[in-house]
N, C-alpha and C positions, 0 to 999 in steps of 0.2 A: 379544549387544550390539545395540541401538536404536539407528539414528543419523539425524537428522530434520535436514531441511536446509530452510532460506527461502532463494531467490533471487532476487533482480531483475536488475535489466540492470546494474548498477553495482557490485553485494556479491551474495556466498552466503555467509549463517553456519550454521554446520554445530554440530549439537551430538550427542555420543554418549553415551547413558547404559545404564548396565549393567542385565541383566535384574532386577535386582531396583528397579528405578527410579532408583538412584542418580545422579546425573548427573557423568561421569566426565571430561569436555572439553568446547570449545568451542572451533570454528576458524573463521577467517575468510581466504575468498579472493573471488575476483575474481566477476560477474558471468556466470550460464550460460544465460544467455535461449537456446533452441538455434538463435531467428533472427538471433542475433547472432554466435555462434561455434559452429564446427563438433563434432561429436561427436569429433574428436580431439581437441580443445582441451580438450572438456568434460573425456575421460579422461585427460587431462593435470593438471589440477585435482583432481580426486577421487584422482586418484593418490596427489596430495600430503598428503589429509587422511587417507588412509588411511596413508602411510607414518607420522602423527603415532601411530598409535594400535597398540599391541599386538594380534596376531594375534589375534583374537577364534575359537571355538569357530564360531560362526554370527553372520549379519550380518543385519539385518532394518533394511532403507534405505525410509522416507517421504520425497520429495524432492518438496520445492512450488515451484512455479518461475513468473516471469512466462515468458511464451510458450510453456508447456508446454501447445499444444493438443493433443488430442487425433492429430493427424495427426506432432506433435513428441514425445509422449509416447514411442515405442519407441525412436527415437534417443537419450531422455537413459538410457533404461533399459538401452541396449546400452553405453552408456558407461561407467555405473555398476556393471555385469558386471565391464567389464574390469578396473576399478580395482580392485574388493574381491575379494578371496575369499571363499569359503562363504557367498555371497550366499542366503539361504534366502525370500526375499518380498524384493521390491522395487517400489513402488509411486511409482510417477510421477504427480502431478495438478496442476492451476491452485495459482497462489499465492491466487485466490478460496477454492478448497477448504481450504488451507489459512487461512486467514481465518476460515472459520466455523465450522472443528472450533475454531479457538482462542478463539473468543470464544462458540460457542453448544454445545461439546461436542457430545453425542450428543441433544441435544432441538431439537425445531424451533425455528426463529428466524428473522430476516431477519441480514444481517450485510453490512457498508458497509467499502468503503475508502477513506477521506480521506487523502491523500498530494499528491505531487507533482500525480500524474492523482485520479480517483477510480471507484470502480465500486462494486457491490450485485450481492446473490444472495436467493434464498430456498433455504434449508436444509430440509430435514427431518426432520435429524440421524443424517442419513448421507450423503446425495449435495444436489447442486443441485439444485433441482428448475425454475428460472426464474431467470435473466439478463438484466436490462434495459442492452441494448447501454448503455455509457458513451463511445461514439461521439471522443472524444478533446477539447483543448481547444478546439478550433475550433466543433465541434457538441455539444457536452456537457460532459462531466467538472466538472459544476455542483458546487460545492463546494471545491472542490482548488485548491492553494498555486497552479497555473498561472491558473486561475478568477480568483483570488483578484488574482492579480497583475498580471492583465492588466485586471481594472477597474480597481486602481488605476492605474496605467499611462494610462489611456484617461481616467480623473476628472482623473489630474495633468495632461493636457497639454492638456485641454479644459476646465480652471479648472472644474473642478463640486466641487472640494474649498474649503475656506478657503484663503486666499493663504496664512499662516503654514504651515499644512502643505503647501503646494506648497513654498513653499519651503526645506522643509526636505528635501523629496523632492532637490529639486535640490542642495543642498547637502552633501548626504549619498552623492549618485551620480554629481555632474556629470555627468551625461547631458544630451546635446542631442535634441532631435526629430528630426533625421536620428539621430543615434545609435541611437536607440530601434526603429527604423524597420528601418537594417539588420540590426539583431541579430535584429528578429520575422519578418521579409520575406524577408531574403538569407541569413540564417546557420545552420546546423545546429541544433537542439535547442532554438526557441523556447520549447517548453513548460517547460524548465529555466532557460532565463534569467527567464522572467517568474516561476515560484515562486521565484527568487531572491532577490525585494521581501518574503517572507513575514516575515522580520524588523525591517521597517518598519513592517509591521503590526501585528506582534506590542511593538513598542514604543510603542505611537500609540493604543493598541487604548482607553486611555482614552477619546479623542477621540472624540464622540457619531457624525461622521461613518462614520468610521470602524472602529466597530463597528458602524451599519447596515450595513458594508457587509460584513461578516465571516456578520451576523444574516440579511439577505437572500440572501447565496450559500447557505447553510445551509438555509435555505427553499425555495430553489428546488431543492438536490437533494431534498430529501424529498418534496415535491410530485412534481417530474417522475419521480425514480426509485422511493422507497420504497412509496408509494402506490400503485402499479403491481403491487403483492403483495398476494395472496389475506390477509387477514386480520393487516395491518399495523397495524389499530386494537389488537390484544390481543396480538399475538406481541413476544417483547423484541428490540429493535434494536439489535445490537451494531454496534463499532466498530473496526479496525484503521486506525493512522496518526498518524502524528505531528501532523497540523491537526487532527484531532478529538481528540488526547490534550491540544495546548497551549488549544486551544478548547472546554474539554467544559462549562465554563459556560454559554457563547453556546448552545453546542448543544443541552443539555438544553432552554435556555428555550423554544429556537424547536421543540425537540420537543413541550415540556409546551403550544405555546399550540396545535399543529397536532393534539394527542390521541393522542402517541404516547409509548410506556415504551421507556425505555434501558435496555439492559440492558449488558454490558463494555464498556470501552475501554481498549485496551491499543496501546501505539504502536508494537510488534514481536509478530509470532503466535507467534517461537520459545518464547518463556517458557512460555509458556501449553500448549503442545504438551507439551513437556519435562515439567509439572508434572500433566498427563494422563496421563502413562504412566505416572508415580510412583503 
């Protein structure tokens, strides 16, 4: 048995499929970032998905995880030991890696994640070969639902939008300007509450403003990150994430006017992994 796991800080979906490709389950548990919870917890989790699944002959575990650096990589793999038996390979890597086997397979490519945050690799269809730091939403993460939401954010309360859309913003959120203030300043998880607004956007996306503003964040990651790879004019640019799945219009455009080929976009890498082994 195969069993290929995405995890972020939030969810891990686990999918198991049998050596002849079939795809036999899918589970879903809680978030194993290993900077977030400890390698007990983590075995405490895989325990569970292992109890879901028939004693397997052999186990062969691909497990992509956000926080899985390098220096975190042998803790999820000692975890994953203890859960399964007849562990025979077990291979721990970035949810980047994982990104760009699922959207560029085994040939070279660039490959982008639009999400909450965002980041880029270049592939060479095997390993990374170059990571331009995405530095988080404060200093980067150009593109991403947080980006995205903290312009608006900043257009709404500084009227650089039409009044009808401001106030719809307001009427939609009742937020005050200290409210706003506390939640980015004083609270836990800014970068989450401002991709919050990503369905305001995605409602509005009409609105001429309002898609510059979706057209320009999109711009500016390609510029500052994509462009930063050896042969970004001819290689295909893949995508993982839900803003470039619900935005892949905007995106192509602003790809096609910058001279760049899109190549997948898919808004979860498990599918695509799964549909690899088969």
């Amino acid at each position: 048995m195969i069993l290929i796991a995405d995890s972020g800080s939030t969810k891990t979906d686990w999918a198991a499929v049998a050596d002849d490709g079939s795809l036999l389950k899918t589970i879903r548990t809680v978030g194993l970032n290993p900077f977030q919870v400890t390698e007990e917890q983590i075995a405490v989790e895989a325990a569970k998905v292992a109890s879901e699944l028939a004693s397997p002959a052999s186990v062969t575990i691909h497990f992509y995880g956000a926080g899985c650096t390098p220096e975190k990589q042998p803790v999820v793999a000692r975890a994953l030991r203890r859960a399964f038996k007849n562990v025979v390979f077990c291979e721990v890597a970035s949810d980047m890696l994982g990104a760009a086997r699922a959207v560029c397979g085994s040939q070279p490519g660039i490959c982008c994640i639009l999400g909450t945050g965002s980041n880029s690799c270049a592939y060479d269809g095997d390993k990374i070969v170059k990571n331009v730091p995405p530095l988080g939403f404060i200093l980067g993460d150009e593109g991403s639902g947080a980006v995205m939401g903290k312009r608006l954010v900043a257009d709404v309360l500084k009227s650089q939008l039409p009044k009808p859309i401001c106030d719809r913003f307001f009427d939609k959120y009742h937020l005050t300007q200290a409210d706003i203030i506390e939640r980015v300043y004083r609270q836990p998880k800014p970068n989450t509450f401002l991709a919050s607004f990503m369905p305001f956007i995605q409602q509005y996306i009409g609105e001429k403003e309002i898609r510059n503003l979706v057209k320009e964040s999109f711009r500016e990651f390609l510029r500052r990150n994509v462009m930063q790879y050896e042969g970004w004019q001819t290689l295909p640019i893949g995508f993982v994430g839900s803003i470039a799945k619900i935005y892949r219009d905007i995106l192509e455009e602003v790809a096609a006017e910058e001279g760049m080929h899109i190549g997948d976009i898919v808004q979860a890498p498990l599918e695509a992994l799964v549909r690899q082994v088969g």
